[in-house]
N, C-alpha and C positions, 0 to 999 in steps of 0.2 A: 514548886514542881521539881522531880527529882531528875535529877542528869544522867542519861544515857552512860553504861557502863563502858567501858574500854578495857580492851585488852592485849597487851603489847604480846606479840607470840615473838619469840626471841629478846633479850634483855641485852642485845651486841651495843655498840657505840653510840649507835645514830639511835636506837630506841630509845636510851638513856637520857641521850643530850634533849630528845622532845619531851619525855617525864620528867626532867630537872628545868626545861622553858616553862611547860606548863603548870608545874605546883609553883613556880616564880613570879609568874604572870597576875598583876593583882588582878588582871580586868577581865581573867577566866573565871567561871563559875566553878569550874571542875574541881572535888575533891578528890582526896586518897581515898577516900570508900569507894570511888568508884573507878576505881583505877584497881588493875592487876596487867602481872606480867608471869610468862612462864620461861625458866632457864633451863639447861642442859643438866646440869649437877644442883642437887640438894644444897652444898657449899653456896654455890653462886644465886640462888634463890635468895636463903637466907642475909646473906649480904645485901643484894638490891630488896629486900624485904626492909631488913634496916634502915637504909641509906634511903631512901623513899617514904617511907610509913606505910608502904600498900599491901595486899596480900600479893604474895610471889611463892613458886611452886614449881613440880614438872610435870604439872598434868595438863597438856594441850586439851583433851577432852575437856576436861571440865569450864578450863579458859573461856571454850568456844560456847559449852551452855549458860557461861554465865555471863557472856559478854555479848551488847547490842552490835560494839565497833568492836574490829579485829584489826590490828593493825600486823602487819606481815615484816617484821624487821630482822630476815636471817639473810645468808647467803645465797647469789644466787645459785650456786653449787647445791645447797639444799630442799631448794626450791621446790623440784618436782616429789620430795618424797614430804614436806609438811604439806602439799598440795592436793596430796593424793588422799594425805591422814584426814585431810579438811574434806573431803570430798563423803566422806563415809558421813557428815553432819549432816542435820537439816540446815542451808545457811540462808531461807526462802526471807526471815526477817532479817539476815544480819548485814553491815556495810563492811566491805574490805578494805583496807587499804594496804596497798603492796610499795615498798620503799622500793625492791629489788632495782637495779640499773640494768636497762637493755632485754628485760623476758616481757612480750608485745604481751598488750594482752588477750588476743587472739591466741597464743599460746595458754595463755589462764584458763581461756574458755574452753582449752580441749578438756581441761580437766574437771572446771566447777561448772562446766555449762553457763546459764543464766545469770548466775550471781551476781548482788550487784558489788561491781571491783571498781573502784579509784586508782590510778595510780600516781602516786606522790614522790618529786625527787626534791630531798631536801638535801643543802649541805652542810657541812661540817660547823658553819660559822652558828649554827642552830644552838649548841650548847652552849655560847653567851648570848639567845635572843639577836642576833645579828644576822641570820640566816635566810636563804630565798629558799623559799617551796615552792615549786612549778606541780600543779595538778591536771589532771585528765582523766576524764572518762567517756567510754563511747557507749553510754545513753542517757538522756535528760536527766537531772537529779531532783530529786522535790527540795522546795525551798530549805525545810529542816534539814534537810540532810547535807546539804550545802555549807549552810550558817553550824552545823557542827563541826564540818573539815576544815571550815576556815577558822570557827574556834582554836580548835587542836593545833594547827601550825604558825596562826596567827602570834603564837604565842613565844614562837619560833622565831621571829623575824616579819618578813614579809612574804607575800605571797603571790604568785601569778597564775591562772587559767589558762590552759591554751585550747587552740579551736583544732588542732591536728597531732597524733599520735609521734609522730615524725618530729617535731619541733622539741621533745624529749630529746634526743639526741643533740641536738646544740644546745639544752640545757647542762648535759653532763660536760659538753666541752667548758663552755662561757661559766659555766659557775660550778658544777663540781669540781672539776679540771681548773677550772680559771683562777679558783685559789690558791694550788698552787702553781701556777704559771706565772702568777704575779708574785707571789713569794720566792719564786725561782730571778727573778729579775731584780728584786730588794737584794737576793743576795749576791748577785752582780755589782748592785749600786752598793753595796757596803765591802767587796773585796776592790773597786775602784776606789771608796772615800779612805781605806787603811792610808793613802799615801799622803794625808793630810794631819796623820796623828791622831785620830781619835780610838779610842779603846774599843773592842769589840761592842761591850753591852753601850756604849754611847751611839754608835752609829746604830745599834738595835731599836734605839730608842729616836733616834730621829727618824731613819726610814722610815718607822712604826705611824709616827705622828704627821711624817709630812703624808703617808695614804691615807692616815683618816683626813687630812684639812683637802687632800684632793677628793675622797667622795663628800664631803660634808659640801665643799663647794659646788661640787654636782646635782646633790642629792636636795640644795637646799636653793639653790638659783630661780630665779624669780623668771627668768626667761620663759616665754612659753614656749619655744621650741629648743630647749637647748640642745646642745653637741659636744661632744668632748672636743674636735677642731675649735669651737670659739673657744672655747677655755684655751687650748694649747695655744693658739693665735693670741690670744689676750698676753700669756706668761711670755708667748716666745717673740717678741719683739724685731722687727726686723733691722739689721746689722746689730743685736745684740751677743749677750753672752750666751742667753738658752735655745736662739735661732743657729748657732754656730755648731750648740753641742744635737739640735734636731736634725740637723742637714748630717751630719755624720752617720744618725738612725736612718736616714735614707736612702743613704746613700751605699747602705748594705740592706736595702729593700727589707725593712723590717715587715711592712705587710705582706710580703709573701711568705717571710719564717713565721709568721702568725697564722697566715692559711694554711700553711702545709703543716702546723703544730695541729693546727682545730681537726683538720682532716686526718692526721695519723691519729690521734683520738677517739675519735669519731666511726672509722675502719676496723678499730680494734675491738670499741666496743661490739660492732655488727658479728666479727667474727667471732667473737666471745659467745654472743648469743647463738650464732647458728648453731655452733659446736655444743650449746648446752643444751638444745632445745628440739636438737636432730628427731630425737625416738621419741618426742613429749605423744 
């Protein structure tokens, strides 16, 4: 049976890193025949035409007749005007999916009406298959159409469903934002470790490895309820060395510069969107 076509409208960062998960992915069916993408310049075509094996191109028109999936991977500054270009199609057979961060998709629907629109926030860690997609959509999907979204990003990493539109939003803090939040904290803990002598790419390399043994420990725990507290409780031993250096994190109430980090995030996003979406 032949596989549902795809077609990435925009060839930016995040579209690329899910076309390089997904031709990698042994345990997708999806080929490069059935796969295209449309760029800005003839140049940039040709290159992700290469670098993929798919057809790439800059005709959004045609993309859209010949594609079953549409996936929407530009800015969301550009949004309202590939929006508008989509709107002149018949999209009655086609599935959307919009990466865009923060345009609701009651905003979508002033433009495509009924359509049926997914939207998908995946992150960065997507282009080494290490990446969470958090999905939404607000109306029932048929099983197929389902079991192809979760194909396509599956490939990506992992994936999450959610039951409210609203919960997007702490997805952009906790895991788009959240990687680098935690990279912003590795490089605290490697301008701390210089006073021990190790070389910059050394300490790159240990912080590196002690975050994966910390999610691998999480991610792989047999517990049925785990927490990250039992773990930090497990490592941090009471009158130890790593309880000495915990109580210092708390004692500058790290969970409220965490809340008020997720919340200025989160604020910004909203107001990004209203300002973009004012005239939609």
């Amino acid at each position: 049976m032949s596989h549902p076509n795809i077609g990435f409208l925009g060839a930016g960062h995040m579209n690329r890193a899910i076309l390089s998960a997904i031709l990698t992915d042994e345990q997708t069916n999806i080929t490069p025949d059935c796969l295209s993408a449309t760029c800005q310049t003839p140049e940039h075509a040709q290159a992700v035409g290469k670098q993929f094996n798919i057809r790439a191109h800059c005709d959004n028109a045609a993309l859209v007749h010949d594609s079953d999936v549409i996936i929407l991977g530009v800015k969301p500054q550009q949004m309202h005007d590939v929006l508008t270009q989509l709107s002149q199609y018949n999209l009655e057979d086609k599935l959307i999916i919009t990466l865009a961060a923060g345009i609701e998709l009651e905003d979508y629907r002033k433009i495509l009406g009924d359509a049926l629109i997914v939207r998908a926030m995946p992150n960065i860690a997507s282009e080494k298959q290490a990446g969470l997609t958090a999905l939404y959509s607000d109306i029932d999907l048929l099983e197929e159409d389902e079991a192809l979204i979760e194909s396509i990003f599956n490939s990506a990493g992992s994936i999450i469903w959610l039951d409210d539109e609203i919960q997007l939003d702490g997805i952009i803090a906790l895991s788009g934002s959240g990687l680098a939040f935690m990279f912003r904290f590795m490089q605290s803990m490697a301008q701390a470790g210089e006073q021990f002598g190790f070389e910059a790419d050394e300490l790159f390399d240990i912080l590196s490895v002690t975050a994966m043994g910390a999610a691998t420990l999480a991610l792989e725990s047999e517990d049925p309820s785990p927490s990250f507290k039992h773990f930090c409780d497990k490592i941090a031993v009471a009158g130890g060395t790593t309880a000495e250096g915990i109580k210092i994190m708390e004692s500058h109430d790290i969970d409220t510069l965490v809340r008020n980090t997720f919340t200025a995030t989160i604020e910004k996003n909203r107001a990004l969107k209203d300002d973009l979406t004012k005239d939609w």
